[in-house]
C-alpha angles and dihedrals in degrees: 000000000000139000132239131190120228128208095276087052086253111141126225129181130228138159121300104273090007105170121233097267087060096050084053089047083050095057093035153329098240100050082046090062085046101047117121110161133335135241108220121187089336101314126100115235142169123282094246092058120130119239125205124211125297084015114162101234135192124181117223112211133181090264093065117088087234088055085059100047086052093060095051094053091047081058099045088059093042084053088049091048089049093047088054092056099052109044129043124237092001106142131199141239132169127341114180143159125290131190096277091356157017135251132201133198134223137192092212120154092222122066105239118239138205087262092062091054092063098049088037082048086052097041087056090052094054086044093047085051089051091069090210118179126260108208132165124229126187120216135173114257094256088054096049089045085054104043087050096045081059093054088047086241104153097166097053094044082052090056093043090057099056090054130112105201118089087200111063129175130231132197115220120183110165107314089342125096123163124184103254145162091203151155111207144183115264096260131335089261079085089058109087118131108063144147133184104213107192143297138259143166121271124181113235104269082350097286110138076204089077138055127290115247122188125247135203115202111204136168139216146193146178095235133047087224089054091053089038082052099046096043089057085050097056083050102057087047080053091059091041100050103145091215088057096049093039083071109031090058095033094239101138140328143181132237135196094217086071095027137268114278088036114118133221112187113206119232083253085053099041088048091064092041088064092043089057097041091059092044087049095049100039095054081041095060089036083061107047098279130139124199124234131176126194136182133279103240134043137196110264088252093066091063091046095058092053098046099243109118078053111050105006099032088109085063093049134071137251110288118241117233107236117179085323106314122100116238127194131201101250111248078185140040095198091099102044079047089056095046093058088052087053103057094089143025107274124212113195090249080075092061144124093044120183110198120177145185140176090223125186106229124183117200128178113251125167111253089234085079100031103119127178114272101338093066121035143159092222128044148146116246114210085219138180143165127209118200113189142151120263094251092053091052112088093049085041086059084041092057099040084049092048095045096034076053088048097047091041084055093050097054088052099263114122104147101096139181134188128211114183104196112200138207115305121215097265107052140138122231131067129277092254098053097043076057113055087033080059093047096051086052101054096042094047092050091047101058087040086077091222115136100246131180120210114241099206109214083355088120124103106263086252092059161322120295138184109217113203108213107189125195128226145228084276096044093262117152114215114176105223114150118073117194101177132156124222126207093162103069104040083056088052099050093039096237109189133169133194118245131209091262093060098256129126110244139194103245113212115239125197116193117215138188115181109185092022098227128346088242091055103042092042082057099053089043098055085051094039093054096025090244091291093112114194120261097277091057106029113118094215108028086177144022116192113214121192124206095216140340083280093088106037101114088050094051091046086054107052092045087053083049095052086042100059083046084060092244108150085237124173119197111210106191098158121145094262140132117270101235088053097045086059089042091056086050096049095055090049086053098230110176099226138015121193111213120204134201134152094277087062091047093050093044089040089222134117129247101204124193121205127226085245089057089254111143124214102191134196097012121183091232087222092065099051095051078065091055089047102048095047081054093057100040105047098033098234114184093215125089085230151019 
């Protein structure tokens, strides 16, 4: 008999070379049926590895998000293997883990269709039923290059040969074998709840250079109510798909004729741009801020200086020769923002200083991940710097975190995470000042309230950052606000202040974005809110609907009324039935609809119908101006009191 330590430092014996699985039946029944894989001594391994005595062991169970991540790589392999199975002389690449999912590519001749999911779908079921084993095999590297050139597996013998190790590890489970570092579950009898979601092309280690292969997304879970669960959910994205109801309710669009990535905002949409900018600048100025606003385009030097053209030109695009400089269309503002600092000697009784700008950017993407909204190629940055001393830093984080929170709050989220990414292991800055940023961080975050995870080395190399990921209406999460300290470019611009003592001094600066860029975040709010913003955002608050001619003057009245009160008010008084003239509203999601008769002409009130089809009838008009009112100023997010 031997001992093992568990994760609370607690022993436990068990039988000399006693697996993983044994070591989980050991501790309970229960964590053995749950049992997917094992940490020893730090490293995760399969369930059928053998321990050795005074081993430090963790069970990982389905439960764990490695457990699930297990899973979804055991079915990416059983969707390899019944792929295989299916279709002559497809080969196989690389099939890893997604967030809620996997995807594997293939070099196949043919395109797949949805077709061939099915029947791919059917062919993993039989092999699940066959129970077959899942056991790992290490090879040297010139065993592992023989036994796949025999296979014809080209991808896998150039991945073989930019490895390091001499030692590499396989995964056979019946004919199929796939280079893998694992672990898996025990056999594909384990695999049962799975779903394989659509196809698309993917260029061969994402070079347009090489060929396109062709990749199947798929999902899986441990339970049939998960995947239930996930598959409604997909549905409901799919309804709230911020391209479809873009168009449906005439909000942006793109064109080829102008380029893809390249924005139109709708007068609706535009509408709701402004509504947001006003709101932006005004909460800004409200909270220390100043506005600035600076060109498009800068002198090459510009982006020397900042290091751009050296470490960032792939993302930019080509410069424009202007009487013999280059210029280049900015993908930042932080250097037009130093240079403005810069302008003048600063004390420190100048400091801190906010300085924000809803500044147009343009960056180079590949138009393989451009994606409506969500990823551009231009977009405005609601951008803002913040220069400050080293003592006034900590309550300078305190107060971006409090306000980025605020505003987060105004526009419906409050469901709010928190990511502090620290120092990797090639930085700038000294050790003090990575420090005392950190701490800031930390300190800020944690009497923020917000739950909030630690990304060890996950910082830029010029300084630490806290990234706000906020979930929807659905339970997505989206990562928006960046709070992230700089100590590259104020050492290359030379930024200086004079302290109190008469010295010149570094400042610390701290760029922000809140929202992360008005395209983005308008996309995330139309599918956070299905496209039915609240009152406040709402490009068309109310629609006035009229039963007959009779009551045109009223109506007309009544629109010129809400107008003066600066309501965003339409007046339809086609000649339409009554019932489709709602219907029409209601599809434009228009949050009220006054309807007016000759009751409400004779009384001289308003019947007003809800979005949802509740009906507030026989209104004083003068009292619902007030409702009204109170909606719009306070941004309530419901269509009525």
């Amino acid at each position: 008999m031997m001992k093992v330590v568990l994760p609370d430092k607690s022993e436990i014996e068990v039988r000399d070379n006693a697996t993983v699985k044994e070591v989980a039946e050991a501790i309970g029944r229960g964590l053995a049926k749950q049992a997917v894989a094992g940490v020893i001594n730090g490293k995760m391994v399969d369930i059928y590895y053998t321990v050795n005595d005074r081993d430090e062991v963790k069970i990982i169970t389905e439960r764990d998000k490695e457990g699930l991540e297990i899973l979804r790589h055991s079915t990416a392999h059983l969707m390899a293997q019944a792929v295989k199975r299916l279709f002559k002389n497809v080969k196989v690449t690389i099939g890893p883990t997604i967030e809620d999912g996997f995807y594997y590519d293939f070099d196949i001749d043919t395109p797949f269709t949805e077709d061939d999911l099915e029947k791919i779908e059917a062919e993993m079921a039989k092999i699940a039923k066959e129970n077959l084993p899942i056991r790992r095999k290490e090879l040297t590297k010139e065993e592992a290059i023989e036994l796949f050139k025999k296979l014809g597996e080209d991808y896998k013998v150039e991945i073989i040969n930019e490895l390091d190790e001499d030692i590499v590890s396989v995964y056979e489970q019946g004919e199929f074998v796939d280079l893998c570092r694992g672990p898996h579950l025990e056999s594909t009898g384990k695999i049962k709840y799975f779903k394989l979601l659509s196809v698309a092309g993917a260029y061969w280690r994402g070079d347009e250079n090489n060929k396109m292969l062709q990749r199947i997304y798929g999902t899986a879970w441990f339970k049939k109510s998960e995947l239930d669960e996930y598959l409604h959910r997909l549905e409901e994205a799919k309804k709230r798909d911020h391209r479809k109801l873009g168009k449906e309710l005439e909000l942006f669009s793109t064109f080829d004729e102008i380029g893809a990535g390249l924005i139109c905002w709708f007068p609706k949409g535009a509408r709701i741009r402004s509504v947001i900018e006003s709101f932006w600048k005004e909460e800004h100025y409200k909270n220390g801020y100043e506005m600035l606003y600076t060109p498009h385009i800068g002198k090459s030097t510009l982006w020397e200086t900042s290091g751009h053209l050296a470490f960032y030109q792939e993302n930019m695009y080509s410069p424009m020769d202007i009487e013999g400089n280059n210029y280049y269309i900015k993908p930042m503002n932080c250097p037009f923002h130093i240079m403005v600092y810069k302008s003048k000697v600063r004390s420190y009784r100048d400091l801190p200083l906010r300085w924000a700008e809803l500044g147009t950017v343009y960056r180079y993407e590949r138009s393989g991940v451009l994606h409506g909204l969500l990823r551009v190629r231009g977009f405005t940055q609601d951008d803002a710097h913040i220069i400050c001393t080293q003592e006034q830093i900590v309550d300078e984080i305190k107060e971006v975190l409090r306000f980025s929170l605020k505003m987060w709050e105004n526009f419906g989220f409050d469901q709010i995470k928190g990511y502090i990414a620290t120092r990797p292991e090639k930085s700038v800055g000294d050790d003090e000042m990575w420090e005392k940023a950190t701490h800031s961080l930390e300190n800020a975050i944690k009497d923020s309230g917000i739950e909030f995870e630690l990304d060890e080395g996950g910082g830029a190399f010029y300084g630490p950052k806290i990234d706000l990921k906020i979930k929807d209406a659905i339970g997505r999460e989206w990562q928006m606000t960046t709070i992230q300290f700089d100590f590259n470019l104020p050492e290359r611009f030379d930024m200086t202040y004079v302290d109190k003592d008469g010295k010149e001094k570094r400042p610390f600066m701290v760029h922000r974005a809140l929202l992360g860029s008005l395209e983005r975040f308008f996309g995330v709010l139309i599918e956070h809110y299905a496209g039915a913003f609240p009152f406040w955002l709402a490009p068309i608050q109310i629609r006035i609907i009229n039963v007959s001619d009779a009551q045109y003057d009223y109506c007309k009245d009544i629109e010129n009324r809400l107008r003066k009160e600066g309501f965003r008010v339409e007046f339809d008084s086609r000649n339409e039935k009554i019932g489709y003239k709602i219907r029409e509203a209601q599809l434009q999601k228009i949050p009220h609809m006054i309807i007016i008769g000759n009751n409400e002409v004779e009384a001289e009130k308003v019947s007003v119908r809800l979005r949802t089809g509740e009906n507030k009838n026989n209104l004083d008009f003068f009292e619902y101006i007030s409702v009204i009112k109170e909606l719009d100023s306070s941004r309530s997010k419901n269509l009525w009191r």
